[in-house]
N, C-alpha and C positions, 0 to 999 in steps of 0.2 A: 794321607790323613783325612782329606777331606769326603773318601768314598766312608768310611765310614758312620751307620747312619746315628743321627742325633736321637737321645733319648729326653735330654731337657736341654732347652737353647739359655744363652747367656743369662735373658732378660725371665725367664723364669725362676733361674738358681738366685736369680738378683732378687726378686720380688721374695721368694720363702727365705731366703736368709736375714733379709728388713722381719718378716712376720718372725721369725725364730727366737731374732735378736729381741724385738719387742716384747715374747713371751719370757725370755731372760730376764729383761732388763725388769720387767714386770715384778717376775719372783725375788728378785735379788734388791729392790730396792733400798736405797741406804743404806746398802752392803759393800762390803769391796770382796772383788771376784776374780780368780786367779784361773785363765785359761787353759787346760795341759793340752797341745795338741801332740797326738801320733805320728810321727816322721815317719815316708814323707808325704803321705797321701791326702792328711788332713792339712797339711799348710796352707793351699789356698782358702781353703775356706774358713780355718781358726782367722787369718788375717784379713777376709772379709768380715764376719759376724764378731771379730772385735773392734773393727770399725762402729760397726753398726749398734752394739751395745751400750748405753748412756748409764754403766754405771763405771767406777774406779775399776778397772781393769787393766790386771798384767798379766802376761805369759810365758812358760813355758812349753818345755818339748821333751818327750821321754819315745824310747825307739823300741821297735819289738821286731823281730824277724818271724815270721809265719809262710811264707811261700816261695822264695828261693828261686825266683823268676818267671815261675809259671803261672799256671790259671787256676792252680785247686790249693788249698790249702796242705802245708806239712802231716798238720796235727797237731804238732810241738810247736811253741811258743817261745821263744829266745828275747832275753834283754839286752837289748843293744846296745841306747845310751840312757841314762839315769837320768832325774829333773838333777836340776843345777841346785835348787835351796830346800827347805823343808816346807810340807806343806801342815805339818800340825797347826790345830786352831784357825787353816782358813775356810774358805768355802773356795772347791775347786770342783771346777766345770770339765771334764773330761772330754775332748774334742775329736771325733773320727769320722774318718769320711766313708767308711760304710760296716753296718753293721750283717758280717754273711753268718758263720757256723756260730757266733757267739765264745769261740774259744778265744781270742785275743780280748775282746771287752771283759772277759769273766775272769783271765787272768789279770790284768789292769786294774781293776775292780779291785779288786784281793787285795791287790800289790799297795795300791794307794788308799783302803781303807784301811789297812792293818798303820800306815803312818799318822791316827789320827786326826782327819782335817774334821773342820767344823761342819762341814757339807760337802755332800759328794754326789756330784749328779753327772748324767751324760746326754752328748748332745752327738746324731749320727746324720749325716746329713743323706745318706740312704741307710735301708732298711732291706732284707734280703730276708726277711721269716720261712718261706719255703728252705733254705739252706742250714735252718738253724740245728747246732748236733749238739748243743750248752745252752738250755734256755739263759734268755738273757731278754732285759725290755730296757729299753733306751728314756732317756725322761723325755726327750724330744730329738721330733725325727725330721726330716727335710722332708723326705718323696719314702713312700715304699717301693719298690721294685720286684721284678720276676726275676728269673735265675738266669739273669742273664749276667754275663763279664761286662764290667764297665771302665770307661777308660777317660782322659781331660778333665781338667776343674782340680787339677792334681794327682789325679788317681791314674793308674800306669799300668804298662803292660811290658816287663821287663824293661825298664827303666822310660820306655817310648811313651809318650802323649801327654803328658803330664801340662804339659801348657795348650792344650786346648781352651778354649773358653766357655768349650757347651759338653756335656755330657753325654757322650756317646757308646754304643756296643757294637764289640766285634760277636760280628756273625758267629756263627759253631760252621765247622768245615767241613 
């Protein structure tokens, strides 16, 4: 685990997730805000930047399948688990830990704006534009990134790294 090299250390994902939360907290004031994160890539980081947000916030989780243990994307997009309640009339924060081809945000997208919420924004904590094959733009992004595989901070590589602490990529072989 540990030859793998770091792309953002602990203490940097920590400082833009305070500035992220800030600009949240910013937009949404006097609002109450309802986190959706992505299972299971987004979980660390939906449960740090809901720390970090200072307004009424609760969350959920909705699941999607797109990669089937490798490194490229299907294509197709699968629902895997449902949110738990409705989100009509809230404002809901769409949570993901990285935005690549744009075909899972633009699904997702769809999916939970056709449920009427009162707001619908998304927060990516990477950005991978060079990959993108469904325009898609994030309301706020953590880091942009090159085309590289990324892995820690939740994010995985068949099911492996996911508890890392810093943001790393595996080399191409």
């Amino acid at each position: 685990m540990a030859a793998l090299p770091i792309l953002f250390t602990r203490d940097q994902i920590e400082a833009r997730v305070a500035e992220l939360a800030a600009e949240i907290t910013h937009d949404f004031v006097g609002e109450s805000l309802l986190l959706v994160g992505v299972l299971k890539g987004a979980a660390v980081f939906l449960a740090d930047l809901s720390r970090a947000i200072e307004v009424d916030a609760t969350f959920d989780f909705i699941s999607v399948a797109s990669y089937k243990g490798g490194t490229s994307s299907t294509g197709e997009v699968r629902l895997q688990k449902d949110l738990d309640e409705s989100i009509e009339g809230r404002n809901v924060l769409l949570v993901e830990d990285i935005l690549d081809t744009g075909l899972t945000l633009n699904y997702l997208y769809q999916l939970l704006l056709a449920r009427k919420p009162k707001t619908l924004a998304v927060v990516a904590l990477l950005d991978k534009p060079s990959r993108r094959m469904k325009p898609f733009k994030a309301d706020y992004v953590g880091f942009e990134v090159a085309n590289q595989f990324v892995v820690g901070y939740g994010m995985d590589h068949a099911e492996r790294y996911r508890n890392l602490p810093d943001i790393r990529f595996v080399p191409s072989a």
